[in-house]
PDB file of N, CA, C, O and CB in Angstrom:
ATOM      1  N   UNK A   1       0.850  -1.177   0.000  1.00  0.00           N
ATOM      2  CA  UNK A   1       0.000   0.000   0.000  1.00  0.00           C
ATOM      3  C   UNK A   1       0.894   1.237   0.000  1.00  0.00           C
ATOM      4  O   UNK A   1       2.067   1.182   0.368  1.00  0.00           O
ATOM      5  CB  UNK A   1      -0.966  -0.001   1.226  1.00  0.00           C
ATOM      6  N   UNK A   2       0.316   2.328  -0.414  1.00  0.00           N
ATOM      7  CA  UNK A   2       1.226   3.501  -0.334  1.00  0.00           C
ATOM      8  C   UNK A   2       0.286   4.770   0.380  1.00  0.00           C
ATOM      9  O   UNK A   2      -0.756   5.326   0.036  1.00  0.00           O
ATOM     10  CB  UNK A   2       1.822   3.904  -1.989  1.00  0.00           C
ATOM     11  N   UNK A   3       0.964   4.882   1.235  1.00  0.00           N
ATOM     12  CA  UNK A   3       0.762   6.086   1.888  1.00  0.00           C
ATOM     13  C   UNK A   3       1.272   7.526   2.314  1.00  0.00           C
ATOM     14  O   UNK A   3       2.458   7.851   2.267  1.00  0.00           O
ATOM     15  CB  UNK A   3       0.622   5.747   2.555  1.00  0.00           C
ATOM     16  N   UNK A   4       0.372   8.245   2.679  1.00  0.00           N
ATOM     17  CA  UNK A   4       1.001   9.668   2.651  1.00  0.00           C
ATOM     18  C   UNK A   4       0.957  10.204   3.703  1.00  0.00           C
ATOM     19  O   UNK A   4      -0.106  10.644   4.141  1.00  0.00           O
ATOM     20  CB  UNK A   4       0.500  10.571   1.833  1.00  0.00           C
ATOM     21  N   UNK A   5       2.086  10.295   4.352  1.00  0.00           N
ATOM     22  CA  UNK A   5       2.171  10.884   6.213  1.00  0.00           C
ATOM     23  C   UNK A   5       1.934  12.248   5.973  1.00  0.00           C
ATOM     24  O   UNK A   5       2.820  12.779   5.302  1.00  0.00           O
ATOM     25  CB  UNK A   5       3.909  10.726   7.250  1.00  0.00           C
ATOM     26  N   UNK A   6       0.561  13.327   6.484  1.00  0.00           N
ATOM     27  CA  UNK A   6       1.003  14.772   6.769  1.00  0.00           C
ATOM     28  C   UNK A   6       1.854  14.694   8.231  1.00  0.00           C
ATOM     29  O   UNK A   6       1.971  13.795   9.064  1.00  0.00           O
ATOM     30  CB  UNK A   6      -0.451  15.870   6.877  1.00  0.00           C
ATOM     31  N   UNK A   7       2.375  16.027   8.142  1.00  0.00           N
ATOM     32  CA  UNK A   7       3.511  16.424   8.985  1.00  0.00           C
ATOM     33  C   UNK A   7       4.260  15.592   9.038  1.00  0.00           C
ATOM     34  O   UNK A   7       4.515  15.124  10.148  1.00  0.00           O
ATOM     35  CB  UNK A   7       3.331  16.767  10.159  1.00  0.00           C
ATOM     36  N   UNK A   8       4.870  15.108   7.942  1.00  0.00           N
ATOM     37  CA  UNK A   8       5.588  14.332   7.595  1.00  0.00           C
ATOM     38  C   UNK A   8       6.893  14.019   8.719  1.00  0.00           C
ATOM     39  O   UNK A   8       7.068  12.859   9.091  1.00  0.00           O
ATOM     40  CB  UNK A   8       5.861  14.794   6.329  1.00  0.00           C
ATOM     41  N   UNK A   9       7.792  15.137   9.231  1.00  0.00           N
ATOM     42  CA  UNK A   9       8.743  15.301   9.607  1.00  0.00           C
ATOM     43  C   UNK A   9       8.776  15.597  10.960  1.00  0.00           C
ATOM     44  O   UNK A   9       9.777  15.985  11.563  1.00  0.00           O
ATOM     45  CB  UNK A   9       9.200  15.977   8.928  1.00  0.00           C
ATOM     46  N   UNK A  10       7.240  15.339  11.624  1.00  0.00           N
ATOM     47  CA  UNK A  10       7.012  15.423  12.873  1.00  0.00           C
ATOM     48  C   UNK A  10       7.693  14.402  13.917  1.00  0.00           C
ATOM     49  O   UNK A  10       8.265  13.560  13.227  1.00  0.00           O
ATOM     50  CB  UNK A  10       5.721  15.388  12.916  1.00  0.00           C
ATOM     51  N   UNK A  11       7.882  14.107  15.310  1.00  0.00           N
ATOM     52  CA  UNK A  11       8.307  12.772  15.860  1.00  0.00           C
ATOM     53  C   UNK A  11       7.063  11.757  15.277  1.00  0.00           C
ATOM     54  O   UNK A  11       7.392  10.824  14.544  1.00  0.00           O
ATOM     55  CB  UNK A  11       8.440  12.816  17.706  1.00  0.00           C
ATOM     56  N   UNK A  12       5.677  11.957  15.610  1.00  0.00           N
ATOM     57  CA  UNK A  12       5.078  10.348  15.378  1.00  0.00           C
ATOM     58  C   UNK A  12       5.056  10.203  13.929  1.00  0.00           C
ATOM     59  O   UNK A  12       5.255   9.065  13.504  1.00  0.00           O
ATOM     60  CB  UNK A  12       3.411  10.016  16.000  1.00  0.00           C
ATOM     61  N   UNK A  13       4.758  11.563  12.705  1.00  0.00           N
ATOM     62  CA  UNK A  13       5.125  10.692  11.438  1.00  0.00           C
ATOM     63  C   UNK A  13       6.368   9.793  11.663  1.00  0.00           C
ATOM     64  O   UNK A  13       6.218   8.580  11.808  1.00  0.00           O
ATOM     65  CB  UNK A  13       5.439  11.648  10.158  1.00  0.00           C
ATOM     66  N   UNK A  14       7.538  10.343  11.693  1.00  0.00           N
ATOM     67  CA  UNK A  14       8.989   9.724  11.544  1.00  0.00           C
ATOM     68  C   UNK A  14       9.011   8.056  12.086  1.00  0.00           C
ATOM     69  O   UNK A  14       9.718   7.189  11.572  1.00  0.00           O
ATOM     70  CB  UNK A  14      10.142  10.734  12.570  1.00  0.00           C
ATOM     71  N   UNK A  15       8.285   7.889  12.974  1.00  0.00           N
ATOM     72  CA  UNK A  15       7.720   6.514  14.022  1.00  0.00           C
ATOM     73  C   UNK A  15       7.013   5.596  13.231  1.00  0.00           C
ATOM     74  O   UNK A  15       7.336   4.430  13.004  1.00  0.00           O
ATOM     75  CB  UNK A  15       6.587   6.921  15.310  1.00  0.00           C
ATOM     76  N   UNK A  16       6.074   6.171  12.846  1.00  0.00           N
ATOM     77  CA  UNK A  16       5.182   5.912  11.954  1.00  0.00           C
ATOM     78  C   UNK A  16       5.599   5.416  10.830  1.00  0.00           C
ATOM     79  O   UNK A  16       5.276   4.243  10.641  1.00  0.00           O
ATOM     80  CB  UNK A  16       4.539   6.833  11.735  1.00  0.00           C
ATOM     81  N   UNK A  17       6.529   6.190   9.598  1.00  0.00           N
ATOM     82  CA  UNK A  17       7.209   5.934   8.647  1.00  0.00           C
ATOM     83  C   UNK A  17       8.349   4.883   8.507  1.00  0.00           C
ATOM     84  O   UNK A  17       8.736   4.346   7.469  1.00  0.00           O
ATOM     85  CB  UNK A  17       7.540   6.934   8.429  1.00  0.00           C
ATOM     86  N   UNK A  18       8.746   4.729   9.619  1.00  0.00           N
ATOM     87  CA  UNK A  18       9.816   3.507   9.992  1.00  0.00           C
ATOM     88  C   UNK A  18       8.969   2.471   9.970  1.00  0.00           C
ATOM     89  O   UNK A  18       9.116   1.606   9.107  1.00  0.00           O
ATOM     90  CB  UNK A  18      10.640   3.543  11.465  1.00  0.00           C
ATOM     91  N   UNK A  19       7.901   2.381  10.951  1.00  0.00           N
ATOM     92  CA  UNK A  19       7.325   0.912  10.817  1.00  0.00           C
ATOM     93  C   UNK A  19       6.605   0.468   9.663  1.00  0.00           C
ATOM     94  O   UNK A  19       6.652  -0.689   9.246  1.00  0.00           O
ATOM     95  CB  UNK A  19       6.433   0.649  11.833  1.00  0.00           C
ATOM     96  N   UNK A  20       5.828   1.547   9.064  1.00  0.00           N
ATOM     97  CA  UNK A  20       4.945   1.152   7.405  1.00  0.00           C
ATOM     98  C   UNK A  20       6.243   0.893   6.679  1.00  0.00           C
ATOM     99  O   UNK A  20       5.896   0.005   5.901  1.00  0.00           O
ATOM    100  CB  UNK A  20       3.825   2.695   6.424  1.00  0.00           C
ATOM    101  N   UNK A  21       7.529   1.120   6.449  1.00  0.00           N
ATOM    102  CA  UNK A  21       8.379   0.770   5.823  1.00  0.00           C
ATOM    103  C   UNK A  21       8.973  -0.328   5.896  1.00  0.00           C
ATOM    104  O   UNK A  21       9.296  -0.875   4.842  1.00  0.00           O
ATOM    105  CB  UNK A  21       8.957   1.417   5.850  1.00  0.00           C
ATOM    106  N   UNK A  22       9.280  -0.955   7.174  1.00  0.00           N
ATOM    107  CA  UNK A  22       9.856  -2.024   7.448  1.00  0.00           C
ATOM    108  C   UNK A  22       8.273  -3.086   7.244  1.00  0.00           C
ATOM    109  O   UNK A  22       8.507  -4.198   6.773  1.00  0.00           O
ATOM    110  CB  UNK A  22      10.743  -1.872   9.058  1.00  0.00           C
ATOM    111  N   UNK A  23       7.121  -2.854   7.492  1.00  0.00           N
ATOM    112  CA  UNK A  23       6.010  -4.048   7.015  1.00  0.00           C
ATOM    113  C   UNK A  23       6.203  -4.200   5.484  1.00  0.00           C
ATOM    114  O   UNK A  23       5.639  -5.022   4.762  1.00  0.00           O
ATOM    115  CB  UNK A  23       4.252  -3.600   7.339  1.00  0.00           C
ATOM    116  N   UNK A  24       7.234  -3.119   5.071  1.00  0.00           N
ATOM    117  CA  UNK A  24       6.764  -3.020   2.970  1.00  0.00           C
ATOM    118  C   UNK A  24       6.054  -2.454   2.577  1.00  0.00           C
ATOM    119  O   UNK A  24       5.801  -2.721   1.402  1.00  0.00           O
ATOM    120  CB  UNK A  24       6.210  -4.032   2.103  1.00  0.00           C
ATOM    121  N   UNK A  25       5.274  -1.356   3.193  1.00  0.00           N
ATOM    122  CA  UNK A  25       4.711  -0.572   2.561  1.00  0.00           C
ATOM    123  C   UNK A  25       5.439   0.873   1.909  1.00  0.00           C
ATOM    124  O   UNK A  25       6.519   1.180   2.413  1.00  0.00           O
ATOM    125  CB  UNK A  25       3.764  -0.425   3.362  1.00  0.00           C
ATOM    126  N   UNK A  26       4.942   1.683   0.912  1.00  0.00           N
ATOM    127  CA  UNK A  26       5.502   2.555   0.543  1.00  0.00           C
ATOM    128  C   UNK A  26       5.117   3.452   1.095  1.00  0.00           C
ATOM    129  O   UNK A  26       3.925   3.419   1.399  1.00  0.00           O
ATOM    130  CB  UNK A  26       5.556   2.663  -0.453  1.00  0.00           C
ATOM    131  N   UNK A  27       6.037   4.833   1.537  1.00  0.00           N
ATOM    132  CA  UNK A  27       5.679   5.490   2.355  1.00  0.00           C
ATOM    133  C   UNK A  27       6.191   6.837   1.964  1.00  0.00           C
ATOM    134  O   UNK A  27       7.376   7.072   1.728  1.00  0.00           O
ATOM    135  CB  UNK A  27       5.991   4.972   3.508  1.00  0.00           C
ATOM    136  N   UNK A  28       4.879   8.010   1.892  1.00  0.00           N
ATOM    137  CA  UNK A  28       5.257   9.269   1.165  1.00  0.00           C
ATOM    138  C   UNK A  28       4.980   9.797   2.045  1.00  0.00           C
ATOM    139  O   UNK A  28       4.005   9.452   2.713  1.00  0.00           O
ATOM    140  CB  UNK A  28       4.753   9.776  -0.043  1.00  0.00           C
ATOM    141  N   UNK A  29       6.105  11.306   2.498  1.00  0.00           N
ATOM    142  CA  UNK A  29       5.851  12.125   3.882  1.00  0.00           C
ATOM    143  C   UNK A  29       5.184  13.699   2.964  1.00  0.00           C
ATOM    144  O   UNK A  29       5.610  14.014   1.853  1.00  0.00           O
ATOM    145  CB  UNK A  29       7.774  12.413   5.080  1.00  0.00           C
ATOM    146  N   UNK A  30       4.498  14.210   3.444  1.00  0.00           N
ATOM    147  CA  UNK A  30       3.781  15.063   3.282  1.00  0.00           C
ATOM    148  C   UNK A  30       4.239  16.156   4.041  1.00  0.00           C
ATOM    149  O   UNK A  30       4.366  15.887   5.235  1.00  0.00           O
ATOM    150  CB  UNK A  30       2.645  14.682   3.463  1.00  0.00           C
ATOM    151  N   UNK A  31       4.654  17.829   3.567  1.00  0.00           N
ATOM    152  CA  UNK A  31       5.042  18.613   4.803  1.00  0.00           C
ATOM    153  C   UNK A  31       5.836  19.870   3.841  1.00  0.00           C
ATOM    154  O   UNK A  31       6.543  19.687   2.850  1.00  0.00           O
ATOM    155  CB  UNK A  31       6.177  17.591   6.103  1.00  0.00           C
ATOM    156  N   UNK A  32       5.402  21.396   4.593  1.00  0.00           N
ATOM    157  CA  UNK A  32       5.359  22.109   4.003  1.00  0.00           C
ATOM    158  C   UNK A  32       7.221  22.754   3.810  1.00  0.00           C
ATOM    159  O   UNK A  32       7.667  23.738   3.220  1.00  0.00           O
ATOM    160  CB  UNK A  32       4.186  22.810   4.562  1.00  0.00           C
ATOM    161  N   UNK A  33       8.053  21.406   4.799  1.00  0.00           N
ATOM    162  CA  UNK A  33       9.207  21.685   4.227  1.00  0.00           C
ATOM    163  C   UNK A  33      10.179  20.943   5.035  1.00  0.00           C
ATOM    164  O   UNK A  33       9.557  20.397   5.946  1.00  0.00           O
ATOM    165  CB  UNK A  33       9.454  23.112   4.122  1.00  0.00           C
ATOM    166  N   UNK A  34      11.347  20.701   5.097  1.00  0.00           N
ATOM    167  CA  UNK A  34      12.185  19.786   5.337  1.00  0.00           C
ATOM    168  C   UNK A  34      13.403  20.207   6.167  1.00  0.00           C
ATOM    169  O   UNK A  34      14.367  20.789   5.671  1.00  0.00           O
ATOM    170  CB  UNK A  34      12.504  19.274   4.170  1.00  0.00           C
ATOM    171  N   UNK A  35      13.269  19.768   7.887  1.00  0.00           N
ATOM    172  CA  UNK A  35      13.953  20.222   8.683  1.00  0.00           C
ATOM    173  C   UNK A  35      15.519  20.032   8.765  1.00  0.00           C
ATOM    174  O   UNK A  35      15.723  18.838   8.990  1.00  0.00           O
ATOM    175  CB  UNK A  35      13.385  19.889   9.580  1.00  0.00           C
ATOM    176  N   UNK A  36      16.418  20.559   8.696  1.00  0.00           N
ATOM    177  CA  UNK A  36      17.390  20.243   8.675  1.00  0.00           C
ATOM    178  C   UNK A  36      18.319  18.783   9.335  1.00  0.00           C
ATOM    179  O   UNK A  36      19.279  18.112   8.957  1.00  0.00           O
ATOM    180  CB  UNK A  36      17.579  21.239   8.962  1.00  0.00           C
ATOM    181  N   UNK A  37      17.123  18.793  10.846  1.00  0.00           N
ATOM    182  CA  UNK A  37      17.545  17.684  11.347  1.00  0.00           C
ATOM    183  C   UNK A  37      16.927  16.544  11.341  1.00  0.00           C
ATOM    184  O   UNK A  37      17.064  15.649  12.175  1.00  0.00           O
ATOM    185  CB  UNK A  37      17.782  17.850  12.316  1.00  0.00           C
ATOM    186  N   UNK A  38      15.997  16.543  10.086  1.00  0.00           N
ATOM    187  CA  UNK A  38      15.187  15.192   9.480  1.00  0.00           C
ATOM    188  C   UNK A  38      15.592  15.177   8.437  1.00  0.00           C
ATOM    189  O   UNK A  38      14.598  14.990   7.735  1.00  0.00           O
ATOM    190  CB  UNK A  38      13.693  15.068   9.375  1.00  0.00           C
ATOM    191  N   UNK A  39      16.810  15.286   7.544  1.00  0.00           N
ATOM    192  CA  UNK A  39      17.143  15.078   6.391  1.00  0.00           C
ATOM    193  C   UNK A  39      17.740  13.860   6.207  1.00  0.00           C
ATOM    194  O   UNK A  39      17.429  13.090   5.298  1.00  0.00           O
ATOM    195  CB  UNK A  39      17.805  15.983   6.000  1.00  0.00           C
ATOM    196  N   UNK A  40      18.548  13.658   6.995  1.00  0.00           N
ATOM    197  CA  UNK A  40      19.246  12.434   6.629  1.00  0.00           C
ATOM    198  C   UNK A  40      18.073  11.000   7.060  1.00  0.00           C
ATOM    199  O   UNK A  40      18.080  10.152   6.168  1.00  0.00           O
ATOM    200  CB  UNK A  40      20.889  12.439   7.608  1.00  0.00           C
ATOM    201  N   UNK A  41      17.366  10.747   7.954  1.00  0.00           N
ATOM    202  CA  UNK A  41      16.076   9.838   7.650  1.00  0.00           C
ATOM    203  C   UNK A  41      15.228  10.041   6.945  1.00  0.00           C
ATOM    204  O   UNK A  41      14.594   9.013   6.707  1.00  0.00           O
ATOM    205  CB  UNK A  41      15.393   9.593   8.460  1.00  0.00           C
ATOM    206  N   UNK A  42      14.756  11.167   6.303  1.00  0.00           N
ATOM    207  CA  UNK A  42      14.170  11.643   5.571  1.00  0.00           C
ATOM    208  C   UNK A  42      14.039  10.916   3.932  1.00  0.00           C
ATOM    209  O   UNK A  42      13.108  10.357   3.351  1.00  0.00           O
ATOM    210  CB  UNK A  42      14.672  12.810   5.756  1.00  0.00           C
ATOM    211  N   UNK A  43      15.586  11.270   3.513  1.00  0.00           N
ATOM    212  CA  UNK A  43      16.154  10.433   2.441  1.00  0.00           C
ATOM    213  C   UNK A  43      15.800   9.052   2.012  1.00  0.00           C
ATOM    214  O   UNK A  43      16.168   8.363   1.060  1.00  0.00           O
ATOM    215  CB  UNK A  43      17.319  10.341   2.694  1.00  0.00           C
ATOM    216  N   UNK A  44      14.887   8.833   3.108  1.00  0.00           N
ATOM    217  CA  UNK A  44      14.321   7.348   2.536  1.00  0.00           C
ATOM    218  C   UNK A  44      13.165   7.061   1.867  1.00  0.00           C
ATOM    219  O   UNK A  44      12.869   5.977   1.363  1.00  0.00           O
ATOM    220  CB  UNK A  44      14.142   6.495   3.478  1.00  0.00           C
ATOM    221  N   UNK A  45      12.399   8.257   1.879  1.00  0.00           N
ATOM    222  CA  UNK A  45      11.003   8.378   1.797  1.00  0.00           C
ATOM    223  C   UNK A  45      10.916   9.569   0.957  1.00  0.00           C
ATOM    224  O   UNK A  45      11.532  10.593   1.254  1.00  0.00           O
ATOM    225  CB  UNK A  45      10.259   8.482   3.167  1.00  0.00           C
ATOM    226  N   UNK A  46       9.843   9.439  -0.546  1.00  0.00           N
ATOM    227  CA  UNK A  46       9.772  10.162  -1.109  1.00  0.00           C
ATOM    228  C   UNK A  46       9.268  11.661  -0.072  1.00  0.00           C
ATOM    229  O   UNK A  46       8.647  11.483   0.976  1.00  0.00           O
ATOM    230  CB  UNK A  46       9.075   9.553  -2.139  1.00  0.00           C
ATOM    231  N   UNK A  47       9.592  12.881  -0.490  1.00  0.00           N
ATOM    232  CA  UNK A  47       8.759  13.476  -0.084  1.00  0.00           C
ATOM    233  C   UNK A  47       8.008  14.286  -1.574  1.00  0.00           C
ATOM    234  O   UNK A  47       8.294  14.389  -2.767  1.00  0.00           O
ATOM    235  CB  UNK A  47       9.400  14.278   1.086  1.00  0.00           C
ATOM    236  N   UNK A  48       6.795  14.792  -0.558  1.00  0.00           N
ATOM    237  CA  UNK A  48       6.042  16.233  -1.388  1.00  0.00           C
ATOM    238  C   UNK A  48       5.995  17.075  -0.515  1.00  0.00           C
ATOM    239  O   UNK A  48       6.065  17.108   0.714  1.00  0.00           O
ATOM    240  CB  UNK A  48       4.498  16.190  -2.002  1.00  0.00           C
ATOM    241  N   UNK A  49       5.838  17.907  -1.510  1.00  0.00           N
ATOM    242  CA  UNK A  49       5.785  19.593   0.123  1.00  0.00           C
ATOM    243  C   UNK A  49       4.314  20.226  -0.205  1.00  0.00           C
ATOM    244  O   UNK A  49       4.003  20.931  -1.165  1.00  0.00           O
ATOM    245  CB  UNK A  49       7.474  21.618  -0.198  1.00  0.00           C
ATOM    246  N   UNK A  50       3.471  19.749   0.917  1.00  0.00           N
ATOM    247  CA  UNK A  50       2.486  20.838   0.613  1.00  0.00           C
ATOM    248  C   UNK A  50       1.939  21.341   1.939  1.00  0.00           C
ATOM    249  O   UNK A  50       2.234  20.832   3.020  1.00  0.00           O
ATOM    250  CB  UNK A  50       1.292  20.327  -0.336  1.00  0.00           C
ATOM    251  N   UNK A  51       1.246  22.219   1.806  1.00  0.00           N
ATOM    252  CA  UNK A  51       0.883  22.938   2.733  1.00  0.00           C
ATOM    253  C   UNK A  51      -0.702  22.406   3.095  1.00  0.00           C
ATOM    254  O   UNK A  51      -1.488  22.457   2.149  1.00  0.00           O
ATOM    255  CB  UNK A  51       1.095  24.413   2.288  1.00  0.00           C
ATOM    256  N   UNK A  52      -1.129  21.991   4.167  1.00  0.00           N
ATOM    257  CA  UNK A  52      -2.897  21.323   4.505  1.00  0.00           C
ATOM    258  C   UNK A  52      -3.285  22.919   4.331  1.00  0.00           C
ATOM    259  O   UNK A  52      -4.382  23.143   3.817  1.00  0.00           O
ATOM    260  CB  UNK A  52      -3.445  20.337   6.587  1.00  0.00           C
ATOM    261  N   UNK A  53      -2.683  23.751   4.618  1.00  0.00           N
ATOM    262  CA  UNK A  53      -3.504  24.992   4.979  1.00  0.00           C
ATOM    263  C   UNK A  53      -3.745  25.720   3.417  1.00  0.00           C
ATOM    264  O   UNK A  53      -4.484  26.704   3.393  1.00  0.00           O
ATOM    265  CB  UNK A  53      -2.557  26.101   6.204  1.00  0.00           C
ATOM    266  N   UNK A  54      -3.080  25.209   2.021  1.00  0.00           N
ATOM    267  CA  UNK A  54      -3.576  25.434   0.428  1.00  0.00           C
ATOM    268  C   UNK A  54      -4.143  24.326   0.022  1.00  0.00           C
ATOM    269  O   UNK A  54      -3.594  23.233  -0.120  1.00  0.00           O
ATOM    270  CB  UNK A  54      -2.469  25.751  -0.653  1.00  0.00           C
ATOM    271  N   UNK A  55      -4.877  24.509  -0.105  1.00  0.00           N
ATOM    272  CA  UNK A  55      -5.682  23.235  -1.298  1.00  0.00           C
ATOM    273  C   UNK A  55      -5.580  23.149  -2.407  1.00  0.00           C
ATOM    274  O   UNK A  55      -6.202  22.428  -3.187  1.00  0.00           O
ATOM    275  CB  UNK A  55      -6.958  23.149  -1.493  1.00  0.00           C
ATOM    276  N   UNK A  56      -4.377  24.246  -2.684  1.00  0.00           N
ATOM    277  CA  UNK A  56      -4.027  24.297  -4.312  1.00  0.00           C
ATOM    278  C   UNK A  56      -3.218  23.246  -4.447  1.00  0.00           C
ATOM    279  O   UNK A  56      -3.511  22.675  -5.497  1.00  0.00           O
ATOM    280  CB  UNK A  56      -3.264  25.634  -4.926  1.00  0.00           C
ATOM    281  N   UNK A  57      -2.366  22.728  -3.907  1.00  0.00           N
ATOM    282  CA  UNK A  57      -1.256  21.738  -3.593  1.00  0.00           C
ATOM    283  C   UNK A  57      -1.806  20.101  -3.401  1.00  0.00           C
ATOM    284  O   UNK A  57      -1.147  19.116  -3.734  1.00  0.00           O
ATOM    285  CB  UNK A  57      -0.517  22.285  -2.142  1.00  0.00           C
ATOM    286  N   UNK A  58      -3.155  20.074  -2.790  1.00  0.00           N
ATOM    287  CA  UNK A  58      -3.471  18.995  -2.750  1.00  0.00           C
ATOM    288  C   UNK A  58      -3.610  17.653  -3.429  1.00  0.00           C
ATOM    289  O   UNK A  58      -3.248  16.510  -3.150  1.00  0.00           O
ATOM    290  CB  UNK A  58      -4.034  19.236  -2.521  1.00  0.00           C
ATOM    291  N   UNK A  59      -4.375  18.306  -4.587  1.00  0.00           N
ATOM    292  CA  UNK A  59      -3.898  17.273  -5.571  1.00  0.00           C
ATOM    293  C   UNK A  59      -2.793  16.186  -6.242  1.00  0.00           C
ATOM    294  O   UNK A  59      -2.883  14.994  -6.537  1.00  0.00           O
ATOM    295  CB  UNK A  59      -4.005  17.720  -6.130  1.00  0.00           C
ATOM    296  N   UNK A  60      -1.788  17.106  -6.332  1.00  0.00           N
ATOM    297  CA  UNK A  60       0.189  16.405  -6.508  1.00  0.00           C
ATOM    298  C   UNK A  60       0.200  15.937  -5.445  1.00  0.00           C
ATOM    299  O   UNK A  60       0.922  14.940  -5.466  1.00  0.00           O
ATOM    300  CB  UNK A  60       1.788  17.485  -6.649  1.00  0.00           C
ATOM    301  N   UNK A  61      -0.335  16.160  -4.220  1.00  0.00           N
ATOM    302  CA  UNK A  61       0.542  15.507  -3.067  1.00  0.00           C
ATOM    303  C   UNK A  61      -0.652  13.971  -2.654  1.00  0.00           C
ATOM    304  O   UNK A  61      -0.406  13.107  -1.812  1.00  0.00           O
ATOM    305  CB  UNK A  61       0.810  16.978  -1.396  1.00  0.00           C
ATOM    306  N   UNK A  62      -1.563  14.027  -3.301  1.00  0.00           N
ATOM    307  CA  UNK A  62      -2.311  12.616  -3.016  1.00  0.00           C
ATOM    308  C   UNK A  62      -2.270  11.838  -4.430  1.00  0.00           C
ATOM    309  O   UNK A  62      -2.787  10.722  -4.497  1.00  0.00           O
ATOM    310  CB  UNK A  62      -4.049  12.845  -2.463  1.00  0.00           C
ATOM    311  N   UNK A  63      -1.589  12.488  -5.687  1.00  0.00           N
ATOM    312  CA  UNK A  63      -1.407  11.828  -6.645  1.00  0.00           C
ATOM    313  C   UNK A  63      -0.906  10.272  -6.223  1.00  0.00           C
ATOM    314  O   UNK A  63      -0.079  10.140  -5.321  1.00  0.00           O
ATOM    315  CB  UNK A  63      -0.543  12.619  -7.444  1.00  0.00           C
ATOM    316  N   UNK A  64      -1.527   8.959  -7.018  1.00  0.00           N
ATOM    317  CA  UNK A  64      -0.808   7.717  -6.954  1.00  0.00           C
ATOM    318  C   UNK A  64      -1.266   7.005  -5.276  1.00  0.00           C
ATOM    319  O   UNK A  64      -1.424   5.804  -5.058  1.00  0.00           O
ATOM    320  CB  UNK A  64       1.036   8.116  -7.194  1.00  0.00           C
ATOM    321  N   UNK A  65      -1.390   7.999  -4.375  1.00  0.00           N
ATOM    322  CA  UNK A  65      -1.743   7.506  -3.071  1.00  0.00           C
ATOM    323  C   UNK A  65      -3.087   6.388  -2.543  1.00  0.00           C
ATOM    324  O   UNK A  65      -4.293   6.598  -2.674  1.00  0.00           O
ATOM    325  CB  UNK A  65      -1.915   8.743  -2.460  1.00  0.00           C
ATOM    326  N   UNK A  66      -2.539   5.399  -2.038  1.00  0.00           N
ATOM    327  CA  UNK A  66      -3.893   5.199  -1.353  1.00  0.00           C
ATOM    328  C   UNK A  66      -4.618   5.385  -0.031  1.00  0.00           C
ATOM    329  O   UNK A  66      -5.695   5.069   0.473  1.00  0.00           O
ATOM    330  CB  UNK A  66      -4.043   4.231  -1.447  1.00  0.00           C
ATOM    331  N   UNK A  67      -3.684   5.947   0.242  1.00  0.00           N
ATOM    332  CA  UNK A  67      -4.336   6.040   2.023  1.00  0.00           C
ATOM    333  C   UNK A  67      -3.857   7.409   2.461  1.00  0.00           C
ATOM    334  O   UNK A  67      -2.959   7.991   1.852  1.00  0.00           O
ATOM    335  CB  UNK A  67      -3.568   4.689   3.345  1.00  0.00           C
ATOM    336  N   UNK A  68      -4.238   7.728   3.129  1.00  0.00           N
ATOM    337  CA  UNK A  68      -3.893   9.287   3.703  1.00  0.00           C
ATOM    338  C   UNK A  68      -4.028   9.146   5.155  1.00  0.00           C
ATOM    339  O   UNK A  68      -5.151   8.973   5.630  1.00  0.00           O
ATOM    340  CB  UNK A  68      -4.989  10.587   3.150  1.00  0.00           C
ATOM    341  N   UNK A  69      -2.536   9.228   6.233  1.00  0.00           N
ATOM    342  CA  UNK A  69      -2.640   9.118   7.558  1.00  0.00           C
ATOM    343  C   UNK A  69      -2.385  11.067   7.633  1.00  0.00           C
ATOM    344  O   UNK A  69      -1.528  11.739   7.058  1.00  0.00           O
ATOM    345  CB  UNK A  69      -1.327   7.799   8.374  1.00  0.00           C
ATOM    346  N   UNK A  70      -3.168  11.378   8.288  1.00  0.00           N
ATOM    347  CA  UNK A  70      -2.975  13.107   8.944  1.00  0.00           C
ATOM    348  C   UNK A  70      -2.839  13.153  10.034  1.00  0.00           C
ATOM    349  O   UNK A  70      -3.733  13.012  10.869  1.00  0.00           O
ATOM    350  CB  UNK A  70      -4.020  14.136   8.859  1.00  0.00           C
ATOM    351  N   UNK A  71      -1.161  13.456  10.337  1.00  0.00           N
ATOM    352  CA  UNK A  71      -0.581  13.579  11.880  1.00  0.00           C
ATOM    353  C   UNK A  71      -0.633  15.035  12.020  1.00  0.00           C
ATOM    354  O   UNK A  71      -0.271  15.568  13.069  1.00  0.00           O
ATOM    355  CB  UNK A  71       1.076  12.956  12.185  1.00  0.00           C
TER     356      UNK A  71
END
């Protein structure tokens, strides 16, 4: 399955994203930008950058997705 973590780069996404990864699932982090000190775990997981608060963005960032977890 593939899924899309908002706040991608939060502590429970990051928790979150480790374990859907290690079951085999694919795992896309969602987040309006990329902390310096989540880059290097980060790197494992596609990201998209969008903002929940534009809905202009929404679309690209649930492209291909099937599930949507919102942390």
């Amino acid at each position: 399955m593939r899924l899309l973590l908002t706040g991608g780069f939060g502590y429970l996404a990051g928790r979150i994203a480790d374990t859907l990864a290690t079951a085999g699932h694919t795992v896309v982090l969602s987040s309006r930008g990329v902390p310096a000190a989540a880059r290097s775990w980060a790197a494992r997981f596609e990201v998209r950058h969008c903002d929940v608060l534009e809905p202009a963005g929404h679309a690209a960032a649930l492209e291909g997705v099937d599930t949507v977890l919102h942390l």
